[in-house]
Structures are given as C-alpha cells and as structure tokens.
GUVEX-738351 format. One record per residue: residue number from 1; residue in three letters; x, y, z of N, C-alpha, C in turn. Coordinates in pm, whole numbers. Example, Ala and Ser with C-alpha at 12.3 -4.5 7.8 and 13.67 -1.06 7.14 Angstrom:
BEGIN
nr:rest:n.px:n.py:n.pz:ca.px:ca.py:ca.pz:c.px:c.py:c.pz
1:ALA:1319:-569:780:1230:-450:780:1320:-330:780
2:SER:1285:-225:708:1367:-106:714:1290:3:787
***
This chain:
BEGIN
nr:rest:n.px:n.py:n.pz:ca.px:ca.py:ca.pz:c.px:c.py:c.pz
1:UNK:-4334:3627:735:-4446:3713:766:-4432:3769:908
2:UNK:-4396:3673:1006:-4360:3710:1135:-4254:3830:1156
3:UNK:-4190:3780:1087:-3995:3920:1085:-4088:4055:1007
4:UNK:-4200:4068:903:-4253:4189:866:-4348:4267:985
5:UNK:-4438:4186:1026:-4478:4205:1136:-4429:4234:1297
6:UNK:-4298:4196:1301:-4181:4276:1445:-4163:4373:1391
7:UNK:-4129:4389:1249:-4044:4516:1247:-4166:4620:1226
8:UNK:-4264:4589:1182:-4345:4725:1194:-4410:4733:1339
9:UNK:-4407:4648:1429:-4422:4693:1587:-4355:4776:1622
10:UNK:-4205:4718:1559:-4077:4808:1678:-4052:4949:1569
11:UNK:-4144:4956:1455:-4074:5104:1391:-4111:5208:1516
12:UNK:-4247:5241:1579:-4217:5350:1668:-4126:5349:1779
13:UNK:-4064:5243:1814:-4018:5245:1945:-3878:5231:1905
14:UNK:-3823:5203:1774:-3719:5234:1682:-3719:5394:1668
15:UNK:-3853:5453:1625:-3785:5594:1572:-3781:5685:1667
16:UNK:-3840:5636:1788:-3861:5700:1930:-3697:5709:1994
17:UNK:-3656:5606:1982:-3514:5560:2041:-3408:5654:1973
18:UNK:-3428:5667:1803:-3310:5746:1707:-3368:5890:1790
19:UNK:-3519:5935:1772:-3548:6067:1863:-3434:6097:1949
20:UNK:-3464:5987:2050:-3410:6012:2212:-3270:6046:2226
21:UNK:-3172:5978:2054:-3018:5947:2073:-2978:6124:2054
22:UNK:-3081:6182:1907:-3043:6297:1848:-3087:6401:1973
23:UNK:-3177:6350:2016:-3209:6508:2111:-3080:6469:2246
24:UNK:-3075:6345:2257:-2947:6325:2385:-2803:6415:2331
25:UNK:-2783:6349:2188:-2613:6415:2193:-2654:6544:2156
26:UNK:-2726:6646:2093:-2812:6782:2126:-2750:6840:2270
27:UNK:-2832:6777:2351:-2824:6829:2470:-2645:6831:2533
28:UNK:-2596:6658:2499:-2446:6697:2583:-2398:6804:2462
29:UNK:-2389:6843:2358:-2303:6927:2299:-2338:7049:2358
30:UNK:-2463:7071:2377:-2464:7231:2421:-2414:7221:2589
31:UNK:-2468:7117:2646:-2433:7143:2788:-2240:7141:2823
32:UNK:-2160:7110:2668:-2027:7101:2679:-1986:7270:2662
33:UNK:-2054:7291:2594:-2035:7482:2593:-2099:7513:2667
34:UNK:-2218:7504:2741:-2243:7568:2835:-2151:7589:2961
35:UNK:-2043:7438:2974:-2015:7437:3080:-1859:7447:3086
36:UNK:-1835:7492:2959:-1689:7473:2941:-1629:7639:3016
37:UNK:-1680:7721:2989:-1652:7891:3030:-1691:7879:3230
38:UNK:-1764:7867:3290:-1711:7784:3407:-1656:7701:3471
39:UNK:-1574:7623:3341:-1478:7497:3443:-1362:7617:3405
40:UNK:-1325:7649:3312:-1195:7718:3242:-1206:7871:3349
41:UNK:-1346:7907:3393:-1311:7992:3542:-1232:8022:3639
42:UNK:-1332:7850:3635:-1278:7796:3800:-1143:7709:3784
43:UNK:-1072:7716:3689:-921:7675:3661:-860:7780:3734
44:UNK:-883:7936:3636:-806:8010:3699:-829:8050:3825
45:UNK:-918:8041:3892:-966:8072:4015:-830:7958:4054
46:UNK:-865:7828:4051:-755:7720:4084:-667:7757:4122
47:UNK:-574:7803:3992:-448:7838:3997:-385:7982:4069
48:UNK:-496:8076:4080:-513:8199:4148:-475:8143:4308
49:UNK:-560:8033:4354:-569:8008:4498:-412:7915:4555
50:UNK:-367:7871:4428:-249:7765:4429:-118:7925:4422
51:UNK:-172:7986:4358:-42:8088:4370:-33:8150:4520
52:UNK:-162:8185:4611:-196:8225:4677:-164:8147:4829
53:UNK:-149:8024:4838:-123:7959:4881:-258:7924:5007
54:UNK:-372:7950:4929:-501:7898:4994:-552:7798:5010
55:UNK:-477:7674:5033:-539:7511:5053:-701:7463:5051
56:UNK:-744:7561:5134:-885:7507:5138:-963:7543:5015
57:UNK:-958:7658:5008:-1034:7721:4881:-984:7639:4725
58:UNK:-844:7601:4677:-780:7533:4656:-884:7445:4583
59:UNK:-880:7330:4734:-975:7220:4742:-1067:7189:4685
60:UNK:-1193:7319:4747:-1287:7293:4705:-1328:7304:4565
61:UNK:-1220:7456:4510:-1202:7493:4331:-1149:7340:4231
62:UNK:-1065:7256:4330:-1056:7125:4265:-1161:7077:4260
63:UNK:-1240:7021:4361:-1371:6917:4368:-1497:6992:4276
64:UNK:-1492:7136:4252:-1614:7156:4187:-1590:7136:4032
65:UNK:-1414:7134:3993:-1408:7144:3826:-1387:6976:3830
66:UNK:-1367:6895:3895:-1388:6717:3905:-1528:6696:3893
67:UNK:-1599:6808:3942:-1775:6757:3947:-1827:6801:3819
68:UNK:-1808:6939:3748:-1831:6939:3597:-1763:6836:3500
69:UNK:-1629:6834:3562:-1581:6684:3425:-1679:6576:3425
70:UNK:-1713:6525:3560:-1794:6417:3619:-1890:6408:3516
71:UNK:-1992:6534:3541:-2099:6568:3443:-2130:6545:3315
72:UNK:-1998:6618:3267:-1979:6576:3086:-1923:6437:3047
73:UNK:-1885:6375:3158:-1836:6232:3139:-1928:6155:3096
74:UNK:-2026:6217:3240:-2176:6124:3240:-2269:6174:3180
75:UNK:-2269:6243:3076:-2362:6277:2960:-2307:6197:2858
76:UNK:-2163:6197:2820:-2103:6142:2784:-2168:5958:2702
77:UNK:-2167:5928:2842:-2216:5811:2866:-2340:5722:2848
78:UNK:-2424:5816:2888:-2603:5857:2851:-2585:5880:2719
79:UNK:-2514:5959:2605:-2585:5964:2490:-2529:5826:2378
80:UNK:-2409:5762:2464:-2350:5633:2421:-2463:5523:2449
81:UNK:-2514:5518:2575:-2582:5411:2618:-2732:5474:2513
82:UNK:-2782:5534:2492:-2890:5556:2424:-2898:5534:2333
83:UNK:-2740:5578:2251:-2756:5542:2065:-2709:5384:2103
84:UNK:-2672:5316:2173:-2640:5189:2144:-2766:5124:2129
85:UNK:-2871:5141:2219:-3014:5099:2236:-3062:5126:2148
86:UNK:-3056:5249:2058:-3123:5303:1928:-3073:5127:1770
87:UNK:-2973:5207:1814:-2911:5105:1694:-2951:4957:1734
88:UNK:-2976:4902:1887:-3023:4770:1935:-3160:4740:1838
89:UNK:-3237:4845:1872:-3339:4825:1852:-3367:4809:1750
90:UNK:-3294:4942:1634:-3328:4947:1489:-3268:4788:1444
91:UNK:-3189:4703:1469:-3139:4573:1395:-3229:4479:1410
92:UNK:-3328:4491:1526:-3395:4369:1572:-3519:4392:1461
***
C-alpha cells in the first residue's frame, strides 16, 4: 500500500522531470544549429588569420570557437544530468 502511495506522490515530480529532460534536449538541439554557422565562421576567420600570419587575432578566434564547443559540451551535459534524474525518479 505504501509503494502505491510513493508512486502516486512522485507521478508529478516524475512527469515534471520527463517535461524538463524533453524541453532540455529541445533546447541543446536547436542551440547546436543555432550555433554551429558561427563556430564554422569563426573557423574560417581562424584559418584566414593563420594564413595571414595575425597571432593575436588568431588567439582570440581560437578562445571564442573553444568557448562555443565549451557551451554545447555543457548543454551537453545538462540534458544528460536531467534525463538521468528523470529516469531516477521515474524507477523510485
């Protein structure tokens, strides 16, 4: 009676969690196209400044397409850590 009674506590905070996983990987898929036509830019910009022999500019065209990978890594990550919690929750 007890195990019928958890599981109809945790159904909203179960179907809240599957919510949170579908609207999370939602969001990284579009934010992977959103952001894919400015890293693939700033490649050629990259390679523009590497032909050019502009070090600094270079640089910084490195550190900003390391900071979009960063990004999609760590969405990445967020929609892993969310569906794991989803699925945590839904077993309990």
């Amino acid at each position: 009676m007890m195990f019928v009674l958890k599981k109809i506590a945790l159904f909203p905070i179960s179907l809240f969690a599957a919510f949170l996983a579908l609207m999370a990987k939602w969001l990284m898929n579009l934010s992977a196209f959103v952001l894919a036509l400015p890293m693939l830019y700033i490649f050629g910009c990259g390679l523009y400044t590497l032909y050019c022999r502009e070090w600094l500019q270079f640089l910084i065209l490195l550190v900003a397409e390391f900071g979009c990978f960063l990004l999609i890594t760590a969405a990445t990550v967020i929609v892993e850590a969310v569906e794991w919690f989803s699925g945590w929750i839904a077993e309990r």
